[in-house]
C-alpha positions in Angstrom: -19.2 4.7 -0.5 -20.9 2.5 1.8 -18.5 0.0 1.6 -15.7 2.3 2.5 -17.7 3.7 5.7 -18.3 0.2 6.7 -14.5 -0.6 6.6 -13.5 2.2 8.3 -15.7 1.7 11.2 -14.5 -1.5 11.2 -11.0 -0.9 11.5 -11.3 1.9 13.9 -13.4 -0.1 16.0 -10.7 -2.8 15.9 -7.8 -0.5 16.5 -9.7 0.8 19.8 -9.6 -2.5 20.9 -6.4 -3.1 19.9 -5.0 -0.5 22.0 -7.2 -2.1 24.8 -6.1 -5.3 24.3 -2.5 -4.8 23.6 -1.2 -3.7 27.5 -2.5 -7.4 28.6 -1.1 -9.0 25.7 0.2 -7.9 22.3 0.1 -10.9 20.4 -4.3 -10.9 20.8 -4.0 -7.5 20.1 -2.4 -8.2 16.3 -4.4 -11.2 15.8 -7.5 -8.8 16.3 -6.1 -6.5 13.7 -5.6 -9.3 11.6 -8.9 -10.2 12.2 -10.6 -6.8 11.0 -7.8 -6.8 8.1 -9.4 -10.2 6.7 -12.7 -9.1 7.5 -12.6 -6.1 5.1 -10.6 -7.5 2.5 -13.2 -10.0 1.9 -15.7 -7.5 2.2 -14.4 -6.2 -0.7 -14.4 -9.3 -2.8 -17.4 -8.6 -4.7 -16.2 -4.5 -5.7 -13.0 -6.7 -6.9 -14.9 -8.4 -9.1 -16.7 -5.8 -10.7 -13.4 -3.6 -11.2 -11.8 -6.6 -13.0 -14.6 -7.0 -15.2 -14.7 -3.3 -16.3 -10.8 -3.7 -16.3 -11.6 -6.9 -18.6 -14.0 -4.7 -21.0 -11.2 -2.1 -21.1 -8.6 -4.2 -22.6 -11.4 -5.8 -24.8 -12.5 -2.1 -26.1 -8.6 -0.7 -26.5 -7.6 -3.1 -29.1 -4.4 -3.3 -27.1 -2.9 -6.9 -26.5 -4.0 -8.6 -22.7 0.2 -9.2 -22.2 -0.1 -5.4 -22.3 -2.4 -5.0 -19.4 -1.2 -8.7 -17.3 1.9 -6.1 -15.9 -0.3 -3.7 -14.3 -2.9 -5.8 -12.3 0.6 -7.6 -11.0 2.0 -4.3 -10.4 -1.2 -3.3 -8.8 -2.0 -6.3 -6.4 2.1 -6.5 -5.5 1.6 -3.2 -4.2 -1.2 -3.8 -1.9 -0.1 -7.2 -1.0 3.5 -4.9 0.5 1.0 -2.0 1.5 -0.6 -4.2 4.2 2.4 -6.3 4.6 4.5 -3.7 5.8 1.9 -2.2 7.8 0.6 -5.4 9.7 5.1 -5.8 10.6 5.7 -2.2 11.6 2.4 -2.8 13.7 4.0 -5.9 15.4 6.6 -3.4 16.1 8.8 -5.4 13.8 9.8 -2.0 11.5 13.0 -3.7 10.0 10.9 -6.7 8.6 8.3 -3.9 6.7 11.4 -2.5 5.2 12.6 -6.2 4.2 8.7 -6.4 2.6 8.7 -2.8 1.0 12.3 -3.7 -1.1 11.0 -7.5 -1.8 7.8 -6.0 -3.2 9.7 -3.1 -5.4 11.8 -5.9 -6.5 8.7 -7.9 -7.7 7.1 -5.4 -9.5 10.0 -4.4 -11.5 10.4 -8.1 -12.2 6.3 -7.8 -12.9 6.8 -5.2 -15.0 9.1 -6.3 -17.1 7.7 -7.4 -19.9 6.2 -4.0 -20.4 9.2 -2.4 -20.0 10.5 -4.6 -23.0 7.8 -3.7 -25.2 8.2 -0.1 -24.9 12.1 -0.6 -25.2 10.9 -2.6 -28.0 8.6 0.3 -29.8 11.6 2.9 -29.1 14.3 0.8 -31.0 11.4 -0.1 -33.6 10.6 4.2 -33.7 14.9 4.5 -34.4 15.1 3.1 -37.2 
C-alpha cells in the first residue's frame, strides 16, 4: 500500500509539472513523464519479484505443467507493456499511434496465447471421443 501511495504522488507530482512545463515546450514535458514512468516502474522491481516467486510456488503446488502458466505472464506483461504504450502516444498527442500499439499488442497476445489455446482445443477433442 505504501508503494502505491508513493507512485501516485509521484506521478501526480509529475503531471503538475507536466502541465507547467508543457506551454514552453512539450517535448520536456513528455520526457518528464517518462521520467516519473521509469521511476515507478523500477520502484516496483522488487514487488515484481516477489509476485513471480509466489507465481513460481503456484505452478509448483498445482501439479499443472510450467508451458501451462508461460501464456499468461506473456499475456500479462504484453498487456502492460500496450497499457503504458498507448498511454505515453495518446499523451504525446499522437492518438493514432496508441491505437497502432493497442491492435499490435492484441495481436501478440493472441499469438502468446496460443499454445494455451491449443491445449484446451486439445483436451476438448481428447473429451469427444
Amino acid at each position: 500500500m505504501e508503494l502505491s501511495i508513493q507512485a501516485a504522488a509521484l506521478c501526480v507530482v509529475a503531471a503538475l509539472l507536466a502541465l507547467v512545463v508543457r506551454r514552453g515546450s512539450p517535448e520536456a514535458a513528455l520526457l518528464l513523464t517518462l521520467g516519473a514512468a521509469a521511476a515507478v516502474l523500477l520502484s516496483l522491481a522488487g514487488s515484481l519479484e516477489r509476485l513471480m516467486d509466489f507465481l513460481g510456488e503456484l505452478v509448483e503446488e498445482s501439479g499443472l505443467s510450467r508451458e501451462l502458466f508461460t501464456p499468461l505472464y506473456k499475456t500479462v506483461g504484453i498487456a502492460l507493456v500496450v497499457k503504458i504504450g498507448g498511454s505515453l502516444c495518446r499523451d504525446a498527442g499522437e492518438s493514432a499511434l496508441a491505437s497502432v500499439v493497442e491492435t499490435a499488442g492484441a495481436v501478440c497476445a493472441l499469438i502468446a496465447a496460443l499454445p494455451l489455446l491449443r491445449a484446451v482445443l486439445s483436451l476438448l477433442m481428447e473429451l469427444m471421443r
